[in-house]
MDTraj code that builds the backbone (N, CA, C; nanometers):
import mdtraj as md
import numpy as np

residues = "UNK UNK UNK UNK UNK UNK UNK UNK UNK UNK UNK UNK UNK UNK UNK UNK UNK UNK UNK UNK UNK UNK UNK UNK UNK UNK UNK UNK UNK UNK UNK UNK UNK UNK UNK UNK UNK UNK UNK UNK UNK UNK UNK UNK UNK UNK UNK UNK UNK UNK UNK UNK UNK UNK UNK UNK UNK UNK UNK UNK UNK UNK UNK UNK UNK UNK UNK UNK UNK UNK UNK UNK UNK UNK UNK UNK UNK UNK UNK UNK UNK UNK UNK UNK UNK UNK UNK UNK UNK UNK UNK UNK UNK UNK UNK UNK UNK UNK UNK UNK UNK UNK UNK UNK UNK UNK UNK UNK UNK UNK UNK UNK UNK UNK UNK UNK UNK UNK UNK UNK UNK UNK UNK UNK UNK UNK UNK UNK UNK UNK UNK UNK UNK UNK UNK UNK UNK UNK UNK UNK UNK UNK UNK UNK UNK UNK UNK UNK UNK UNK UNK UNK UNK UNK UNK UNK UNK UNK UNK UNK UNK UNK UNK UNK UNK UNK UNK UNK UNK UNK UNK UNK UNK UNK UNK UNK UNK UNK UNK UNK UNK UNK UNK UNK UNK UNK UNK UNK UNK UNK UNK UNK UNK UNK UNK UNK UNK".split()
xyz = np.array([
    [27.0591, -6.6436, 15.7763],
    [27.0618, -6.6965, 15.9133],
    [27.0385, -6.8476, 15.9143],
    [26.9319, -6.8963, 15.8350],
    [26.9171, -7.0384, 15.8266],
    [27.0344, -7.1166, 15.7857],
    [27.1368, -7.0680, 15.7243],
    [27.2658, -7.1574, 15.7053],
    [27.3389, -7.1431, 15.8339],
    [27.3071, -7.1010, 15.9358],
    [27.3738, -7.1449, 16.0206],
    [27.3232, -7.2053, 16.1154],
    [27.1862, -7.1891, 16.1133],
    [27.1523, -7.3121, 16.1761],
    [27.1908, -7.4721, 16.1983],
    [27.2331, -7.5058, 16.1151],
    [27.2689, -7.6431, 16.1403],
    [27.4162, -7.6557, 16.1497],
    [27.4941, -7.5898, 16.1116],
    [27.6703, -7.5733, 16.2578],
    [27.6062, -7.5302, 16.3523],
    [27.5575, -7.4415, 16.3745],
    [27.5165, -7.4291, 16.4983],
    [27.5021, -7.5649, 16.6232],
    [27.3451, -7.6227, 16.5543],
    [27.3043, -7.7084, 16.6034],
    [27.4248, -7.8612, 16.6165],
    [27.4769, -7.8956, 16.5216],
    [27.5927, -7.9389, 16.5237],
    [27.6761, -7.9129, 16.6209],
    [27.7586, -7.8238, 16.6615],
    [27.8388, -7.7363, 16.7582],
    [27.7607, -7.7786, 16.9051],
    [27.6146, -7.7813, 16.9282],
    [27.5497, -7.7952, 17.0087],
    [27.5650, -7.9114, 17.0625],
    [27.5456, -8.0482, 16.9401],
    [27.5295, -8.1280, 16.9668],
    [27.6557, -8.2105, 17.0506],
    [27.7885, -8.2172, 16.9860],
    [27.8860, -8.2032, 16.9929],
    [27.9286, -8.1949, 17.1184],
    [27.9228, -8.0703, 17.1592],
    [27.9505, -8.0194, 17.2960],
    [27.8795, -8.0583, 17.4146],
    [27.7649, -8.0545, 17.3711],
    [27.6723, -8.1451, 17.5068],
    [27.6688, -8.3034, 17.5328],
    [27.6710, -8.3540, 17.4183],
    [27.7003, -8.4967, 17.3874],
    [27.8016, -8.5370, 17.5025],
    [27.9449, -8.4845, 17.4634],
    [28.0394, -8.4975, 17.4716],
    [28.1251, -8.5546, 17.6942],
    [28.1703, -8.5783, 17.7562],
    [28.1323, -8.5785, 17.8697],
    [28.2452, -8.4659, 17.9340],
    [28.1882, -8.4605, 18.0513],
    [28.2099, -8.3328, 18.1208],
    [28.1742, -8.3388, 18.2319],
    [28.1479, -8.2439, 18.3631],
    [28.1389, -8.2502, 18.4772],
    [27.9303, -8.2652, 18.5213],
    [27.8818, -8.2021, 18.3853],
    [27.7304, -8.2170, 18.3795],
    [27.6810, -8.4283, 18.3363],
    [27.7345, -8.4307, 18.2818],
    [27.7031, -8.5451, 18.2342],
    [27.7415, -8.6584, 18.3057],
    [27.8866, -8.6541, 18.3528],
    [27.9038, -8.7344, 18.4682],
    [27.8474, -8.7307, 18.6016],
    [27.8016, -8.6046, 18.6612],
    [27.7254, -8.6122, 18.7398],
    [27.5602, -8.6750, 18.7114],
    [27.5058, -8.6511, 18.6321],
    [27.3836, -8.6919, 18.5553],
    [27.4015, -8.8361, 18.5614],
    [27.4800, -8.8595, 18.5302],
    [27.5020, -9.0636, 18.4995],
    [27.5057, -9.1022, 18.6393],
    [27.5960, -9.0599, 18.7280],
    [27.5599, -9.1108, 18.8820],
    [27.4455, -9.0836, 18.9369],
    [27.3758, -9.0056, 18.9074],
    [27.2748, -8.9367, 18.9843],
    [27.1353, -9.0298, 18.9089],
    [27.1401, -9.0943, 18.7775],
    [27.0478, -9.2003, 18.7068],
    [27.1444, -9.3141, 18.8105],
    [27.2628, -9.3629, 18.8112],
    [27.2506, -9.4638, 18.9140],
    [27.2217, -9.4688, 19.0538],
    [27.2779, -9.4014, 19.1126],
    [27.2045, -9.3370, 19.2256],
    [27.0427, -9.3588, 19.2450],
    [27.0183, -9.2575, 19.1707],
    [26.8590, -9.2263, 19.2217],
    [26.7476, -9.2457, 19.0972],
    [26.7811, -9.2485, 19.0063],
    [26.6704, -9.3350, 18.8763],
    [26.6816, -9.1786, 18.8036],
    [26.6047, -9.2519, 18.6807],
    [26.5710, -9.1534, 18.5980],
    [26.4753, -9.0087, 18.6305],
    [26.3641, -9.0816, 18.6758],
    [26.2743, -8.9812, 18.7516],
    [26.3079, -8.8783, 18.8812],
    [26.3726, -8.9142, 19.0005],
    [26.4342, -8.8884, 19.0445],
    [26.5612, -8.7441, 19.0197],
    [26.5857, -8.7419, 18.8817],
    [26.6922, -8.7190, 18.8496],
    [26.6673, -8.6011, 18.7542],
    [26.5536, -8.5745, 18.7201],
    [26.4787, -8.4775, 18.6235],
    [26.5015, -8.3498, 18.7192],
    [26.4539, -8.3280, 18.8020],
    [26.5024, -8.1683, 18.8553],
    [26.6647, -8.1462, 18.8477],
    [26.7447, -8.2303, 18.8142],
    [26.8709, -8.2456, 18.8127],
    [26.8751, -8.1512, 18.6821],
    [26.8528, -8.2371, 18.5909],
    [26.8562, -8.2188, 18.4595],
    [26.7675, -8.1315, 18.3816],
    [26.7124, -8.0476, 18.4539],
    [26.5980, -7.8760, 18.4045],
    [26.7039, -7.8123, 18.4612],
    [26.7993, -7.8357, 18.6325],
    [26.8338, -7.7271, 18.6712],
    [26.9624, -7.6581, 18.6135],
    [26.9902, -7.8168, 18.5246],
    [27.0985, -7.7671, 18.3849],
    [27.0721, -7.7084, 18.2673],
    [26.9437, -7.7806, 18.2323],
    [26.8745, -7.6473, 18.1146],
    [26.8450, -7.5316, 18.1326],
    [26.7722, -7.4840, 18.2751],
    [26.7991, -7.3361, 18.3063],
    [26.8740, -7.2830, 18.3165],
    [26.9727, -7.3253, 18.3430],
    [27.1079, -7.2517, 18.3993],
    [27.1551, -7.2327, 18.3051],
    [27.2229, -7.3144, 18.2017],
    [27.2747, -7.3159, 18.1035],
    [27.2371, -7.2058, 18.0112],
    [27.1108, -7.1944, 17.9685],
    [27.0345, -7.1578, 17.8806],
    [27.0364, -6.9425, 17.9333],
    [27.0567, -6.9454, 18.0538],
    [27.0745, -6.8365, 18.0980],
    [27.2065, -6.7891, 18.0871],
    [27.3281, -6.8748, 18.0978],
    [27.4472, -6.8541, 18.0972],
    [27.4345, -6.8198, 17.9302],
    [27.3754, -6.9017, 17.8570],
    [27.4284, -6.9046, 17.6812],
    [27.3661, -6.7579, 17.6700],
    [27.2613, -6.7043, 17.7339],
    [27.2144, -6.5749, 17.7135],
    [27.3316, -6.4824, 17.7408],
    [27.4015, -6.4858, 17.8804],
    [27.4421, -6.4103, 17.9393],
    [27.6135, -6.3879, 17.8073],
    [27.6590, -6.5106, 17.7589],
    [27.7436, -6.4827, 17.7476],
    [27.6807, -6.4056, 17.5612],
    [27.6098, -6.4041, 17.5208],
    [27.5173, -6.3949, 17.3656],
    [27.5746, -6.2758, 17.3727],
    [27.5143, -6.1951, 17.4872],
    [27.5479, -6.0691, 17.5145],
    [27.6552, -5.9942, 17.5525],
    [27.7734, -6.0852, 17.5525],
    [27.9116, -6.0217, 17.5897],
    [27.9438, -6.0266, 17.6886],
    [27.8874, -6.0770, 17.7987],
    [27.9358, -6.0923, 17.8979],
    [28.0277, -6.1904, 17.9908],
    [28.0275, -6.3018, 17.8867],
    [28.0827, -6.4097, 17.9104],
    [28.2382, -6.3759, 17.8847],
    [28.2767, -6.2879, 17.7657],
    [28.3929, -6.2945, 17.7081],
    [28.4613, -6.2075, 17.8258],
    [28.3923, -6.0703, 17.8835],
    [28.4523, -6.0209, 17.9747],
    [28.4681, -6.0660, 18.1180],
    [28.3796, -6.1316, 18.1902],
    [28.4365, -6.2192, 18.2469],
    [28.5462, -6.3172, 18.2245],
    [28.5651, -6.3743, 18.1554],
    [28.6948, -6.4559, 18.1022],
    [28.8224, -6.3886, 18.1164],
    [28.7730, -6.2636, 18.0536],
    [28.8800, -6.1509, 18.0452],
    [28.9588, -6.1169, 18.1592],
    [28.8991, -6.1425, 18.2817],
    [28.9238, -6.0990, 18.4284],
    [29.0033, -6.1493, 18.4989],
    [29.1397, -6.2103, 18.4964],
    [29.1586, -6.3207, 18.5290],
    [29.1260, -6.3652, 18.6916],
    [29.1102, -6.2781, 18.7726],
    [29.0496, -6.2847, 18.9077],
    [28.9349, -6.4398, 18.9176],
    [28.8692, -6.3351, 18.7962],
    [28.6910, -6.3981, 18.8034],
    [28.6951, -6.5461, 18.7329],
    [28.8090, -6.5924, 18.6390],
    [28.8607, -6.6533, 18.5533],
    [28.9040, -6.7822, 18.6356],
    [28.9721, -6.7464, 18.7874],
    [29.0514, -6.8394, 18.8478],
    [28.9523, -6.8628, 18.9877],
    [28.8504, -6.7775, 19.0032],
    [28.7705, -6.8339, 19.0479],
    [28.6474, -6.9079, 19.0074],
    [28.6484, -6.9107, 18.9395],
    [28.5194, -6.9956, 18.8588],
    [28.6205, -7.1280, 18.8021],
    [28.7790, -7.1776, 18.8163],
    [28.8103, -7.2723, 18.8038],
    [28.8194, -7.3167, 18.9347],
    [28.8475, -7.2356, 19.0789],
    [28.8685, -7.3028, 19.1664],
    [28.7060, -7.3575, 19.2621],
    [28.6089, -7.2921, 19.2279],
    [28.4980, -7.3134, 19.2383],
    [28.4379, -7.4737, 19.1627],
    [28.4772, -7.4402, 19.0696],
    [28.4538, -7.5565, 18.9994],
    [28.5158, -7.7112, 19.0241],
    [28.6479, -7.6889, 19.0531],
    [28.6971, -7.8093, 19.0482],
    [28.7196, -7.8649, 19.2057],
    [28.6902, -7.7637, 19.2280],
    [28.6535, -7.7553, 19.4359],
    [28.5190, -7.8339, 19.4399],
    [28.4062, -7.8058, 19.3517],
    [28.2865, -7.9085, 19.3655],
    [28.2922, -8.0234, 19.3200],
    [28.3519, -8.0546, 19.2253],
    [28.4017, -8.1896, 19.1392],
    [28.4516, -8.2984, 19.2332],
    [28.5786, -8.2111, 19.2827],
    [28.6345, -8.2788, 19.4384],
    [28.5849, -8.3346, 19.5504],
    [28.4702, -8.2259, 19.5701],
    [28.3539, -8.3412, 19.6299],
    [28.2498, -8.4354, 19.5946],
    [28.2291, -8.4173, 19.5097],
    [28.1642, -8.4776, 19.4718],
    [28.1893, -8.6031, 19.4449],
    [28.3408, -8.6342, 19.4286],
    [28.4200, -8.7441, 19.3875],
    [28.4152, -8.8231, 19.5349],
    [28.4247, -8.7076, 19.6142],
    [28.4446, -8.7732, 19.8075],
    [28.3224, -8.8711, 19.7963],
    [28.2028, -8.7950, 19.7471],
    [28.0824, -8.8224, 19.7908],
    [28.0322, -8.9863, 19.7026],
    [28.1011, -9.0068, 19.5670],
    [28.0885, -9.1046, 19.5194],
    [28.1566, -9.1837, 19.5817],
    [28.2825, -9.1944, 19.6596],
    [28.4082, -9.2818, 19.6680],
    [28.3133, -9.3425, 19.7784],
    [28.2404, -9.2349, 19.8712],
    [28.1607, -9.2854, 19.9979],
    [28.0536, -9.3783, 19.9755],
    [27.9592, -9.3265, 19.8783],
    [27.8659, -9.4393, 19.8407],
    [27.9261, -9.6023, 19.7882],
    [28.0099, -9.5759, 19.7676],
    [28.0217, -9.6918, 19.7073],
    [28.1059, -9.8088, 19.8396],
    [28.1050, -9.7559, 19.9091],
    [28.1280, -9.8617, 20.0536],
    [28.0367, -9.8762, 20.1116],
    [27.9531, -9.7314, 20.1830],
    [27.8168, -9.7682, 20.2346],
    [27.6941, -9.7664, 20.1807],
    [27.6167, -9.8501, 20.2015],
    [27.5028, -9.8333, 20.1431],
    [27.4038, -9.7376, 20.2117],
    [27.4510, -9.7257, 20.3132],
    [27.3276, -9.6085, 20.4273],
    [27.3669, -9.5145, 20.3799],
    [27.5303, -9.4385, 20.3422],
    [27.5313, -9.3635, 20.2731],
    [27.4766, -9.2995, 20.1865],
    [27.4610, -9.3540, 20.0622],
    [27.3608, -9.3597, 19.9639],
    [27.2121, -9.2861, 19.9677],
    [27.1762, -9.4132, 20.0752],
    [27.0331, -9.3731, 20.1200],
    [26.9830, -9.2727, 20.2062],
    [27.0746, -9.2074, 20.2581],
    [27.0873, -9.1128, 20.2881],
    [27.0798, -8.9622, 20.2145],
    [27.1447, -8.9836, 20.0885],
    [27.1683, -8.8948, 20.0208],
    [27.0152, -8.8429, 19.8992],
    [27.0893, -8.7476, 19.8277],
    [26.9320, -8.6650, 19.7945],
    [26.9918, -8.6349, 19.6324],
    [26.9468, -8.6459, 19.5398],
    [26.9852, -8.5532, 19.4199],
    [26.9856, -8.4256, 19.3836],
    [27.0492, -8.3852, 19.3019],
    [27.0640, -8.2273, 19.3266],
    [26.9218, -8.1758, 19.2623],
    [26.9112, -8.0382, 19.3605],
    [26.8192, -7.9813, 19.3268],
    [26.8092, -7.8932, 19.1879],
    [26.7308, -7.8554, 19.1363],
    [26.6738, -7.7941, 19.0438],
    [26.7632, -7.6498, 19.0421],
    [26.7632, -7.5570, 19.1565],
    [26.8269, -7.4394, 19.1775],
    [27.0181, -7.4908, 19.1714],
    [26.9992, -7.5936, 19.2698],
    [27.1646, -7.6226, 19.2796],
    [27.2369, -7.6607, 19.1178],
    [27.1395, -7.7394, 19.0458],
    [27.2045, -7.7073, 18.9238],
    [27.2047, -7.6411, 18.8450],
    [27.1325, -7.5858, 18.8607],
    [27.1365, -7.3816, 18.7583],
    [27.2444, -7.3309, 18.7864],
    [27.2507, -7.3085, 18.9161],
    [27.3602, -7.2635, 18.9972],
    [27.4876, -7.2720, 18.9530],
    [27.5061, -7.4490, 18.9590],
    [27.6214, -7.4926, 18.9218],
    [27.7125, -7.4660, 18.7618],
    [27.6490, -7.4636, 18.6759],
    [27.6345, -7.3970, 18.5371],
    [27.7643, -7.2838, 18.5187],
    [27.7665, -7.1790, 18.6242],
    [27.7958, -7.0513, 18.6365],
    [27.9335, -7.1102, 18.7281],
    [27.9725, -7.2035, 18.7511],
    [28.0663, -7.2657, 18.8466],
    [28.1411, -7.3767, 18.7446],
    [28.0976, -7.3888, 18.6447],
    [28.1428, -7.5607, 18.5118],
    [28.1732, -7.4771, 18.4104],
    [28.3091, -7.4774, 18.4168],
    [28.4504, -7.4444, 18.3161],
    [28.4044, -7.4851, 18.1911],
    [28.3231, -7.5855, 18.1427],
    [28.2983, -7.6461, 18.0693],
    [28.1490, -7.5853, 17.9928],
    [28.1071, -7.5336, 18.0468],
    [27.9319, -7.4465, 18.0180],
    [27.9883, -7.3273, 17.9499],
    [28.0773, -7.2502, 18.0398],
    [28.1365, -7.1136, 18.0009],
    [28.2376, -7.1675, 17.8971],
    [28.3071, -7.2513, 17.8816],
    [28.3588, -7.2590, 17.6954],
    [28.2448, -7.2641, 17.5861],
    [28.1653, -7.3671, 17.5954],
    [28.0591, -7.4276, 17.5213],
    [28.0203, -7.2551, 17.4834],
    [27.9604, -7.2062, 17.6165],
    [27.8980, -7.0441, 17.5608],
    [27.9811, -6.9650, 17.5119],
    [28.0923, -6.9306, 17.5528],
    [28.1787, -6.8413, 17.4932],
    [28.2522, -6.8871, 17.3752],
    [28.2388, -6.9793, 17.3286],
    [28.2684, -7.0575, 17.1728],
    [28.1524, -7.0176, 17.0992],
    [28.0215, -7.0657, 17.1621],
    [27.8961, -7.0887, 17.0741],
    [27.8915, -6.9168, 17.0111],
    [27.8923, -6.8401, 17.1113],
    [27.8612, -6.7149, 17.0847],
    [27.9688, -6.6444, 17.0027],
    [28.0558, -6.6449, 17.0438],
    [28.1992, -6.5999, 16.9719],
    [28.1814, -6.6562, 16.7905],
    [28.1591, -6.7901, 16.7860],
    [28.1466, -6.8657, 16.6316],
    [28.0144, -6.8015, 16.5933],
    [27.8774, -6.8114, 16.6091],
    [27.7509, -6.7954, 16.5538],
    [27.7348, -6.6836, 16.5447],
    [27.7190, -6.5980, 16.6645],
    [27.6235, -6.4837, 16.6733],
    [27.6694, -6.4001, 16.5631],
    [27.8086, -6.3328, 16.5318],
    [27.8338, -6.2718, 16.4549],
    [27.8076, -6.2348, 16.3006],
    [27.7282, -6.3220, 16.2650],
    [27.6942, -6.3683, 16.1410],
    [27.5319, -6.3679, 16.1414],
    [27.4465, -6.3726, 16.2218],
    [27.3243, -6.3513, 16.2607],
    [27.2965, -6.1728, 16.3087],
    [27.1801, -6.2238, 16.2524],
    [27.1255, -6.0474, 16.3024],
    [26.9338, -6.0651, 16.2281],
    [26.9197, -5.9863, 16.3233],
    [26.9397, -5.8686, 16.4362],
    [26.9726, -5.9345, 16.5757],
    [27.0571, -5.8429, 16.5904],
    [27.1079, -5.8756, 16.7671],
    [27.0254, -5.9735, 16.8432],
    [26.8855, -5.9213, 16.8681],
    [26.8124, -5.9715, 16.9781],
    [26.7159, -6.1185, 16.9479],
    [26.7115, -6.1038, 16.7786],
    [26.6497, -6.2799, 16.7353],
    [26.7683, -6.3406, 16.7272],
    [26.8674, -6.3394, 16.6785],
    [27.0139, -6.3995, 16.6987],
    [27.0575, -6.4770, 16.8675],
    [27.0843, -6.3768, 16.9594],
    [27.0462, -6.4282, 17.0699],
    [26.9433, -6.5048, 17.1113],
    [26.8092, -6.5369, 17.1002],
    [26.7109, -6.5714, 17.0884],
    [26.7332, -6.7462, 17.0301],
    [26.7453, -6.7083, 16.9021],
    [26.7803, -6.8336, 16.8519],
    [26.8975, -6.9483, 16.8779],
    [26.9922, -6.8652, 16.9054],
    [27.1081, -6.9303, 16.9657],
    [27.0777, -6.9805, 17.0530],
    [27.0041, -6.9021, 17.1908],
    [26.9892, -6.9756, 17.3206],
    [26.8829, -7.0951, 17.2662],
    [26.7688, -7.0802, 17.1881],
    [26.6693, -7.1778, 17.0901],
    [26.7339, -7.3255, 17.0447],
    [26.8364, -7.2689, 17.0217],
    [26.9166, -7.3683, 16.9324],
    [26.9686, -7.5489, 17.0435],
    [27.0198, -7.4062, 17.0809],
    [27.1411, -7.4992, 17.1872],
    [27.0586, -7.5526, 17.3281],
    [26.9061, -7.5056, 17.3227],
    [26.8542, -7.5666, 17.4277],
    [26.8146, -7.6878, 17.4015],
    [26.7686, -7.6945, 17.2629],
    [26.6677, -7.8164, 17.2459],
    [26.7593, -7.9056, 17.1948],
    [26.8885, -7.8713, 17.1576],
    [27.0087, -8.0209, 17.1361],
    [27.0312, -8.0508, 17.2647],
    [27.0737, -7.9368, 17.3702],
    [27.1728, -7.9958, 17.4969],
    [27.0690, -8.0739, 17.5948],
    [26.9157, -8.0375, 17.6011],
    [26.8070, -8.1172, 17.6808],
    [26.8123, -8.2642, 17.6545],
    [26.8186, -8.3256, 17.5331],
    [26.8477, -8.4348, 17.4766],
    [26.9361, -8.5246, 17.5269],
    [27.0525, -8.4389, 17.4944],
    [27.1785, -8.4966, 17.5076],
    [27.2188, -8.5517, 17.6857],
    [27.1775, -8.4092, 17.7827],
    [27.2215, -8.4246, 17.8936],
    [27.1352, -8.5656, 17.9450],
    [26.9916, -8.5315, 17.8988],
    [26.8708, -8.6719, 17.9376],
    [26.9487, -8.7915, 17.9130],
    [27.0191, -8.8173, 17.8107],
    [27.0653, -8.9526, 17.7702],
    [27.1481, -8.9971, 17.8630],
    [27.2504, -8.9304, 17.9071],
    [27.3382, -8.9550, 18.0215],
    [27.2919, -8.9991, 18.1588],
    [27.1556, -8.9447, 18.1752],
    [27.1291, -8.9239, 18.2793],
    [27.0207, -9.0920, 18.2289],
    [26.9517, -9.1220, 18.1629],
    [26.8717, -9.2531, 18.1514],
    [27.0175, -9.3652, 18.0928],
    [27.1009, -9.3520, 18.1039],
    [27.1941, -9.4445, 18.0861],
    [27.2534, -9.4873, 18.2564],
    [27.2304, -9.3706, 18.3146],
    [27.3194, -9.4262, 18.4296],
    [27.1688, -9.4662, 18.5168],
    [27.0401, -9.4281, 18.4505],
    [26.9664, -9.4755, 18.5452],
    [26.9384, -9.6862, 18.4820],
    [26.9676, -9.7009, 18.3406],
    [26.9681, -9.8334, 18.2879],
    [27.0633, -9.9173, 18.3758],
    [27.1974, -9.8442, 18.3615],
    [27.3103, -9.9191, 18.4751],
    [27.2746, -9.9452, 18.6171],
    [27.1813, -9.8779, 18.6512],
    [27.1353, -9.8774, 18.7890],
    [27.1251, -10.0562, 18.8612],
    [27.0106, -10.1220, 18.7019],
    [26.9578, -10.2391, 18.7602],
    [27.0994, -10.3672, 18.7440],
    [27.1846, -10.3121, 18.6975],
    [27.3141, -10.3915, 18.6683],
    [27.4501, -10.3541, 18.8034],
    [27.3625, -10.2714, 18.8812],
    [27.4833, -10.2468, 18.9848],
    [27.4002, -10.2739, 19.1359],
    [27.3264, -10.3503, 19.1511],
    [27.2659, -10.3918, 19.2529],
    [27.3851, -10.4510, 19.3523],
    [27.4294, -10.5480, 19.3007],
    [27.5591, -10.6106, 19.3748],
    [27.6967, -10.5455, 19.4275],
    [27.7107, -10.5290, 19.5221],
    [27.7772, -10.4698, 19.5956],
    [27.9229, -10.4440, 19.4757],
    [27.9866, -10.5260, 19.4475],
    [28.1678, -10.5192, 19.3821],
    [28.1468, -10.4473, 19.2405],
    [27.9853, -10.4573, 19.1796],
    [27.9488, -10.3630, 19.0665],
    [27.9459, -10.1997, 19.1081],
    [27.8891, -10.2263, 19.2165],
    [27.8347, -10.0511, 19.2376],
    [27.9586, -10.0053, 19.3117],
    [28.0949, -10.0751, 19.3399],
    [28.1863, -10.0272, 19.3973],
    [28.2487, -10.0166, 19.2418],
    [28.2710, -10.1195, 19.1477],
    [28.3692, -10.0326, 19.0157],
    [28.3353, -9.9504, 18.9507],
    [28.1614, -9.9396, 18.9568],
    [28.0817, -9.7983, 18.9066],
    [28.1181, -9.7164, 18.9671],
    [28.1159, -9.6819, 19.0953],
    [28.1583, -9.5841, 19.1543],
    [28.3204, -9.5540, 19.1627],
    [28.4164, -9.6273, 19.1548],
    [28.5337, -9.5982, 19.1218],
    [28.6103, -9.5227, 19.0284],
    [28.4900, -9.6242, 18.9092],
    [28.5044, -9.5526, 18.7748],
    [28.4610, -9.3734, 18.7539],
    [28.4225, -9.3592, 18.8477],
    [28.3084, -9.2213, 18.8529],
    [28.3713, -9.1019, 18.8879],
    [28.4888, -9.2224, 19.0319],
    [28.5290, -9.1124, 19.1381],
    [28.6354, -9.0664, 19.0309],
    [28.7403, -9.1191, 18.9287],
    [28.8678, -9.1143, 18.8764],
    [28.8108, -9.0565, 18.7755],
    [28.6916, -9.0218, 18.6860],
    [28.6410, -8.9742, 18.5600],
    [28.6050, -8.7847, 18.6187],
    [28.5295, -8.8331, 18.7961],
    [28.5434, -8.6703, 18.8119],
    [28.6366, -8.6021, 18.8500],
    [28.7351, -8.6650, 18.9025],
    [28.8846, -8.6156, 18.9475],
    [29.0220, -8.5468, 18.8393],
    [28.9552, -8.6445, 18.7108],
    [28.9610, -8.5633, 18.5548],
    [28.9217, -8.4297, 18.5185],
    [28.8145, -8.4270, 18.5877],
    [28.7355, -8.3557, 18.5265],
    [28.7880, -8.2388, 18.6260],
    [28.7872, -8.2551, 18.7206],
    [28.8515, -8.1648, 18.8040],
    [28.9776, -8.0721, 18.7531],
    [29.0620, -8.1692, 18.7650],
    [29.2009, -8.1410, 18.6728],
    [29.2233, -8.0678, 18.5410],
    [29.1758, -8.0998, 18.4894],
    [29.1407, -8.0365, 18.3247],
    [29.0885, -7.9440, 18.3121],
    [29.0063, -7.8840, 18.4091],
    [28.9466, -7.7555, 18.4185],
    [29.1029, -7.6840, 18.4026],
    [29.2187, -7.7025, 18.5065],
    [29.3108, -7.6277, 18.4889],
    [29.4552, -7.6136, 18.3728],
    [29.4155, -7.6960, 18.3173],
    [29.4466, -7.7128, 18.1728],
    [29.4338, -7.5823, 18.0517],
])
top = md.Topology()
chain = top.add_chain()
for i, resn in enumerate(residues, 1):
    res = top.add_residue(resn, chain, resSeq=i)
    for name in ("N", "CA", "C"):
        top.add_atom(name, md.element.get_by_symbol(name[0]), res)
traj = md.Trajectory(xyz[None], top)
């Protein structure tokens, strides 16, 4: 089992690193609203996640996939939130009351969201599909996997999220925090898209 620990963790790293609809939201949400601020953001992705990597450990991920019903709603769900979210950047970045107005996501809303990101359900249904099979017993295998991939992807997602809170003090000026946010709105509108890919 210990030789796979580190593809594993690798695979982990990789994938969370990498950007996606979690991470780009995380980076606005450090410019937006700071690092601190931004921490219930970023648990409500480690829970979620970490429940999804369970859910799918256990087979359940693959049969969902399998469904295509459940398959095309969890893309239109997904890229239906992306979409706004893109509204919601394009808006901040003209008004500033906007902004201040606004709230970071909650702790539950991003657990939530997890089970809705095209991108969580590959990561799990890869991770599990490649590792588990080769590990045993069933239930430390699962165990470790979800072990594995928590304590790389906590890392990884944090970084995103203290990078866009560093950019923060560099977008004070109005024509910055409008190409930050431009840049944001066209990176999640990607992200949108590619889900259906």
């Amino acid at each position: 089992m210990h030789q796979t620990l580190l593809p594993l963790a690798l695979f982990a790293f990789v994938s969370s690193i990498t950007p996606g609809p979690n991470n780009i939201m995380l980076t606005s949400s450090g410019v937006l609203f700071g690092f601190a601020r931004s921490i219930p953001h970023i648990l409500g992705i480690a829970f979620g996640f970490c429940a999804l990597l369970a859910l799918c450990a256990l087979g359940v991920g693959k049969l969902v996939l399998a469904l295509p019903a459940v398959h095309l709603l969890l893309k239109v769900l997904g890229s239906g939130y992306l979409v706004y979210l893109a509204w919601q950047l394009r808006s901040m970045a003209f008004a500033e009351r906007e902004a201040e107005n606004t709230r970071p996501m909650s702790l539950a809303g991003a657990a939530m969201f997890q089970f809705a990101n095209p991108k969580a359900w590959v990561m799990a249904v890869t991770g599990a599909s490649a590792f588990l099979p080769v590990m045993q017993p069933m239930w430390l295998a699962v165990a470790i996997f979800c072990l594995v991939f928590s304590v790389v992807n906590l890392p990884c997602i944090s970084l995103w999220a203290g990078t866009g809170a560093v950019l923060r003090s560099y977008l004070k000026q109005e024509k910055w925090r409008r190409l930050f946010c431009a840049v944001m709105v066209v990176l999640t509108l990607y992200s949108a898209l590619a889900i259906w890919r």
